[in-house]
MARVOPA-354533 format. One record per residue: residue in three letters; x, y, z of N, C-alpha, C in turn. Coordinates in steps of 0.1 Angstrom, whole numbers. Example, Ala and Ser with C-alpha at 12.3 -4.5 7.8 and 13.67 -1.06 7.14 Angstrom:
// residues 2
{res ALA	npx 132	npy -57	npz 78	capx 123	capy -45	capz 78	cpx 132	cpy -33	cpz 78}
{res SER	npx 128	npy -22	npz 71	capx 137	capy -11	capz 71	cpx 129	cpy 0	cpz 79}
//
This chain:
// residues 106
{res UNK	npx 435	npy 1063	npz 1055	capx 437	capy 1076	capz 1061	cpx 444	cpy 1085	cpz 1050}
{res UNK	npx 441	npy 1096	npz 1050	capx 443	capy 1106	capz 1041	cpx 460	cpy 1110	cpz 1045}
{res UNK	npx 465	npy 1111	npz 1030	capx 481	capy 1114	capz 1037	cpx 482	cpy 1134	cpz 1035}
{res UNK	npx 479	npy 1136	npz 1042	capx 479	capy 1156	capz 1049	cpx 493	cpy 1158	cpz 1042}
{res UNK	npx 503	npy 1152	npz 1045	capx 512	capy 1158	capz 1040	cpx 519	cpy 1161	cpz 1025}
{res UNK	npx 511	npy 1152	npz 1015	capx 506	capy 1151	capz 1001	cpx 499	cpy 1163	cpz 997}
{res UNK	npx 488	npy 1165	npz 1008	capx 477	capy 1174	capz 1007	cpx 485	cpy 1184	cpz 1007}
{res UNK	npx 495	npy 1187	npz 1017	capx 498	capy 1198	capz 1021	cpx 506	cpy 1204	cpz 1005}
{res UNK	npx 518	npy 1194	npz 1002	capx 525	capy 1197	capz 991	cpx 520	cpy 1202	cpz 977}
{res UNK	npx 507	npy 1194	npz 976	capx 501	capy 1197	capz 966	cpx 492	cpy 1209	cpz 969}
{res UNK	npx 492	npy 1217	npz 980	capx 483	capy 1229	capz 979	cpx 493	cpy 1237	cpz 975}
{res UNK	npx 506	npy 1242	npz 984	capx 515	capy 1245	capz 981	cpx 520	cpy 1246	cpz 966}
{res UNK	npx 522	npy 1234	npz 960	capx 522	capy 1236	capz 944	cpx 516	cpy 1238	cpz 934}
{res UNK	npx 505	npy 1238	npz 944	capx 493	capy 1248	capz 930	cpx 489	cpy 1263	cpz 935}
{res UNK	npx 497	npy 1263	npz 949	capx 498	capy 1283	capz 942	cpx 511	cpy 1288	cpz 938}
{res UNK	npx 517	npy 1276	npz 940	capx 533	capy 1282	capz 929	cpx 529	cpy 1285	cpz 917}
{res UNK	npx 520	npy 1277	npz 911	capx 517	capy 1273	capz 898	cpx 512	cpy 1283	cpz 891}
{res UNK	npx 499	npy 1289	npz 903	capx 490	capy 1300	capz 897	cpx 498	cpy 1308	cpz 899}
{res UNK	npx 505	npy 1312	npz 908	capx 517	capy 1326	capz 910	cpx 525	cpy 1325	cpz 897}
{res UNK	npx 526	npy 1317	npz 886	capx 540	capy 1317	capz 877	cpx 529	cpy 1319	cpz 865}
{res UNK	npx 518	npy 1314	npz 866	capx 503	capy 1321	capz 853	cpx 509	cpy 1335	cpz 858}
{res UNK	npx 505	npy 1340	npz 865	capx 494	capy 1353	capz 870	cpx 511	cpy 1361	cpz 867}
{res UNK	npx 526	npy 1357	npz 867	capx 533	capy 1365	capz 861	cpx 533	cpy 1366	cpz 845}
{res UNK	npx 531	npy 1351	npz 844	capx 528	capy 1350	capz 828	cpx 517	cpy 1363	cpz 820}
{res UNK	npx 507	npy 1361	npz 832	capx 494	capy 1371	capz 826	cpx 508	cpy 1387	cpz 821}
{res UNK	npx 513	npy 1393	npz 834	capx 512	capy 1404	capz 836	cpx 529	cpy 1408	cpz 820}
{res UNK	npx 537	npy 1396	npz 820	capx 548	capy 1394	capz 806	cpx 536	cpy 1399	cpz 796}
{res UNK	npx 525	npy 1389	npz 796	capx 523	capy 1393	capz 784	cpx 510	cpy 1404	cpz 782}
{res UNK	npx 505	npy 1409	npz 797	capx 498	capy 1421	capz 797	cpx 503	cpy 1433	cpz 794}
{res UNK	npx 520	npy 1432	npz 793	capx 530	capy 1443	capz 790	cpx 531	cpy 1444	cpz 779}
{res UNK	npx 537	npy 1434	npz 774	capx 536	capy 1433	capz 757	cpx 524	cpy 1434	cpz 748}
{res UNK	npx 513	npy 1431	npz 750	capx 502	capy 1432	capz 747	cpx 495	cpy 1452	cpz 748}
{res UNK	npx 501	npy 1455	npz 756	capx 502	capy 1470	capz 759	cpx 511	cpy 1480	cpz 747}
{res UNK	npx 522	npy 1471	npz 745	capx 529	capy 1477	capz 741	cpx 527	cpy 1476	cpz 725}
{res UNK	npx 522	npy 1466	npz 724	capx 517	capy 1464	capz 705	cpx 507	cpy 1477	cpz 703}
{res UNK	npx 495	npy 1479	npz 712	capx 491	capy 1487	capz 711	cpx 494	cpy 1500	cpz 711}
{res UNK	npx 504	npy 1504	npz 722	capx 511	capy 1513	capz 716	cpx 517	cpy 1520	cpz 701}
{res UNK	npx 529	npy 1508	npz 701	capx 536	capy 1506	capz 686	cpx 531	cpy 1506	cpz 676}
{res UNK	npx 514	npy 1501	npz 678	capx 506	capy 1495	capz 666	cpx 513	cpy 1480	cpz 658}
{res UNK	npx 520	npy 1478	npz 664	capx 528	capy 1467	capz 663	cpx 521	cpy 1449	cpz 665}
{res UNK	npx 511	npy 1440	npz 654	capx 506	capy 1432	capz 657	cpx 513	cpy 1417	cpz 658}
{res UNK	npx 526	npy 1418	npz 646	capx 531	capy 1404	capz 648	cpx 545	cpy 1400	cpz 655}
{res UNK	npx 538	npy 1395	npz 665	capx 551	capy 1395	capz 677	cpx 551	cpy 1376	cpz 679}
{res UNK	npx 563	npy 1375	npz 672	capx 564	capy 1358	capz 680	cpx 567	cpy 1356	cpz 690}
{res UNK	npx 571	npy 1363	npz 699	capx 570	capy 1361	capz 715	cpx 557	cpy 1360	cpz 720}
{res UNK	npx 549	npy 1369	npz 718	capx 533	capy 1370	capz 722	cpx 533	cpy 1352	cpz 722}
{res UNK	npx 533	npy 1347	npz 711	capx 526	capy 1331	capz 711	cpx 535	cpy 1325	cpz 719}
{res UNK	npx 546	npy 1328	npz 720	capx 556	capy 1321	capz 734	cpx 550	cpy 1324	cpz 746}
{res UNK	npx 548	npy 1331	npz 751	capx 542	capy 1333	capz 761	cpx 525	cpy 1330	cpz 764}
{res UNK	npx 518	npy 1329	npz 756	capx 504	capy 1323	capz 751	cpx 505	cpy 1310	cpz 755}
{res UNK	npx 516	npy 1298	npz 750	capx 517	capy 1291	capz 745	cpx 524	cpy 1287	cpz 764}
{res UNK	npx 532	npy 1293	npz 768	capx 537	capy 1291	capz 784	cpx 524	cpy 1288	cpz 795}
{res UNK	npx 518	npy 1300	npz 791	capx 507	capy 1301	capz 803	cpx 496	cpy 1288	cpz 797}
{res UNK	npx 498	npy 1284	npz 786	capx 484	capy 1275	capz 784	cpx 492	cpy 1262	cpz 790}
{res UNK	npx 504	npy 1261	npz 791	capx 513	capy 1248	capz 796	cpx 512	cpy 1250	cpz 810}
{res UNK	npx 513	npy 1260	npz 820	capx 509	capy 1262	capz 829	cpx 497	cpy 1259	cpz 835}
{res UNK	npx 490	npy 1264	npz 832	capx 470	capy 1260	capz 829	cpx 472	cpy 1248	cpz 831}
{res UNK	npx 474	npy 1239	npz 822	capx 476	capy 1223	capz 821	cpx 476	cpy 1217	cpz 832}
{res UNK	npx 492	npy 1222	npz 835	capx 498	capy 1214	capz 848	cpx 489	cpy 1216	cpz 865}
{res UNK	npx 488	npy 1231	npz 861	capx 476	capy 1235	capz 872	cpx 464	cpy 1226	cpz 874}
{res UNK	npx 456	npy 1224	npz 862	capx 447	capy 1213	capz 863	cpx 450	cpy 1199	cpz 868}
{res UNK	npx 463	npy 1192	npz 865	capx 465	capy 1183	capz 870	cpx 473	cpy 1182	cpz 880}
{res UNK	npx 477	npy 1192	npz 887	capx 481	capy 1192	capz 903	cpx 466	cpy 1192	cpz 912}
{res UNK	npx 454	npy 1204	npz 907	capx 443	capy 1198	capz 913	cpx 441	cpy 1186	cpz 915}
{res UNK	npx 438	npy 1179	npz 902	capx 430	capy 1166	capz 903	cpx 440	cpy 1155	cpz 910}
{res UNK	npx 453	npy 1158	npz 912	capx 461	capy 1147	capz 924	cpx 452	cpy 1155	cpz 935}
{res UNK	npx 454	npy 1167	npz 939	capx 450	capy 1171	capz 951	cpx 435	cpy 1164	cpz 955}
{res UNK	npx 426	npy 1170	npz 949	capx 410	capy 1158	capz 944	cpx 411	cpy 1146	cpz 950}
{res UNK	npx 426	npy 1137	npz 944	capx 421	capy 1124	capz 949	cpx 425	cpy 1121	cpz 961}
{res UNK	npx 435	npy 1126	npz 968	capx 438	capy 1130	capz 979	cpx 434	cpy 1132	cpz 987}
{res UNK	npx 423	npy 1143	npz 988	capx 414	capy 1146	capz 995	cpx 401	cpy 1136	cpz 998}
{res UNK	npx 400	npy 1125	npz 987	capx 387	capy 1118	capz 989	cpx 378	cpy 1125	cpz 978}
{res UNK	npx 379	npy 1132	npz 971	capx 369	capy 1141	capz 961	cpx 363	cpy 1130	cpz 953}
{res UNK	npx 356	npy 1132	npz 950	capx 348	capy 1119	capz 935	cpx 357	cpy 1120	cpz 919}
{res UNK	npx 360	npy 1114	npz 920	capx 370	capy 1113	capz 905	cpx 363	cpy 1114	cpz 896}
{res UNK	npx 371	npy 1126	npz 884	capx 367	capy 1129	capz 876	cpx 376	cpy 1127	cpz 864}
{res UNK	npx 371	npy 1131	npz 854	capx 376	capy 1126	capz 840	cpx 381	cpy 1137	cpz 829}
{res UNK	npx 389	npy 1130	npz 821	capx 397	capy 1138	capz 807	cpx 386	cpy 1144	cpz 799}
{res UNK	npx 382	npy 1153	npz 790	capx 374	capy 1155	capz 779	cpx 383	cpy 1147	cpz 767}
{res UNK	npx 376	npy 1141	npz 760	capx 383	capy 1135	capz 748	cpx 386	cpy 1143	cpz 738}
{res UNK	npx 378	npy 1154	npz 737	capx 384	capy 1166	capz 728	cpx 396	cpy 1172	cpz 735}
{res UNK	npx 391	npy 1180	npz 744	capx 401	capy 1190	capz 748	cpx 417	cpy 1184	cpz 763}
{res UNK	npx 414	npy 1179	npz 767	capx 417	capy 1171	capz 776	cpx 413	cpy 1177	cpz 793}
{res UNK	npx 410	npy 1185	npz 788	capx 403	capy 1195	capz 804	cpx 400	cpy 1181	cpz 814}
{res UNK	npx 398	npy 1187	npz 825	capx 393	capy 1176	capz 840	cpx 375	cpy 1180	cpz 838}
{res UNK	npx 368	npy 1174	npz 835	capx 353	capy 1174	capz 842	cpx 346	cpy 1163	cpz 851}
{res UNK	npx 336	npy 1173	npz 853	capx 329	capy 1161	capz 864	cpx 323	cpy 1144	cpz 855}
{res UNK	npx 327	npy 1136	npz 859	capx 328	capy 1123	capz 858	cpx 314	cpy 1119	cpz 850}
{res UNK	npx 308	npy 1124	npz 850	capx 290	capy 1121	capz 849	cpx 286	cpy 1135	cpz 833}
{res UNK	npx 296	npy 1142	npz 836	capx 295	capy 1151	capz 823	cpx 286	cpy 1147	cpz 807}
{res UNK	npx 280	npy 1149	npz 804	capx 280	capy 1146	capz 789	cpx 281	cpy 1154	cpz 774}
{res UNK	npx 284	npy 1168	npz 782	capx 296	capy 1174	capz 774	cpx 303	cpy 1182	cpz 778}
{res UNK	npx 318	npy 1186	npz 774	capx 324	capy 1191	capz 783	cpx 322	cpy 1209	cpz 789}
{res UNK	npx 321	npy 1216	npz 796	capx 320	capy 1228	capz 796	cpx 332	cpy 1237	cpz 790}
{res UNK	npx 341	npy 1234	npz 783	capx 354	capy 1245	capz 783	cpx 353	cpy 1244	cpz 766}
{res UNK	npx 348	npy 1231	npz 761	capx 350	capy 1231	capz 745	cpx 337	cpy 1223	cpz 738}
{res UNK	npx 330	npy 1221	npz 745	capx 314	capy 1211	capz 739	cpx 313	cpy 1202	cpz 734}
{res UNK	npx 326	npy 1194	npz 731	capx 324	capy 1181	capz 730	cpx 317	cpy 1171	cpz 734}
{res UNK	npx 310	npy 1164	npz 726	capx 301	capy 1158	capz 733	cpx 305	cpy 1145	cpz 742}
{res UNK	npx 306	npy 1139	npz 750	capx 316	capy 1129	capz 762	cpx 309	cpy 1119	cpz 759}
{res UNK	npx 318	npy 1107	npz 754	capx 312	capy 1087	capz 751	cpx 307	cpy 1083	cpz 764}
{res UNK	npx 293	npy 1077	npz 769	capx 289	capy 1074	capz 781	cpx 298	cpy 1064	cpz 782}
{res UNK	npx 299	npy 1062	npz 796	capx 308	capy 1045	capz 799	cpx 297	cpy 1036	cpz 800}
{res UNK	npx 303	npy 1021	npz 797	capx 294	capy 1010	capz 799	cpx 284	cpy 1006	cpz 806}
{res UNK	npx 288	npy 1012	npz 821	capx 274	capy 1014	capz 832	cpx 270	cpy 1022	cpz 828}
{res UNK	npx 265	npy 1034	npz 823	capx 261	capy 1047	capz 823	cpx 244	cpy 1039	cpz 814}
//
């Protein structure tokens, strides 16, 4: 039996998740405004916040794929390059094209 209340938690924390991107987006859609302004291109904050939202992204992915198994979904797999989630049967990945090692049944 599916435990719902797992389900439930993990929906819940994956739109905390995307709500804390989508402020990330708008930090550095300000600053990014603002270089243009200034004419201003080397900002080490910029990569702080680049560097936040792609940690975000991450964890986002892997609150899905608990949620995924949770749910009963068909389990899916790491890219060996990138570490992205793809479909299980992939044989390259879509986010970076690495080509995916078949498994032993395959």
């Amino acid at each position: 039996m599916k435990n719902y209340w797992n389900i439930f938690r993990l929906k819940i924390q994956l739109r905390s998740l995307i709500g804390e991107k989508d402020q990330g987006y708008l930090s550095l859609g300000k600053k990014v405004f603002q270089l243009l302004r200034d004419k201003e291109w080397e900002r080490e904050d910029l990569k702080e916040d680049v560097q936040e939202i792609l940690s975000i992204e991450d964890e986002i992915e892997h609150v899905r794929e608990e949620l995924f198994r949770e749910m009963g979904q068909p389990p899916r797999k790491q890219c060996q390059s990138c570490g992205k989630y793809i479909d299980s049967q992939a044989r390259y990945c879509p986010y970076c094209g690495n080509v995916q090692e078949r498994s032993k049944s395959e």
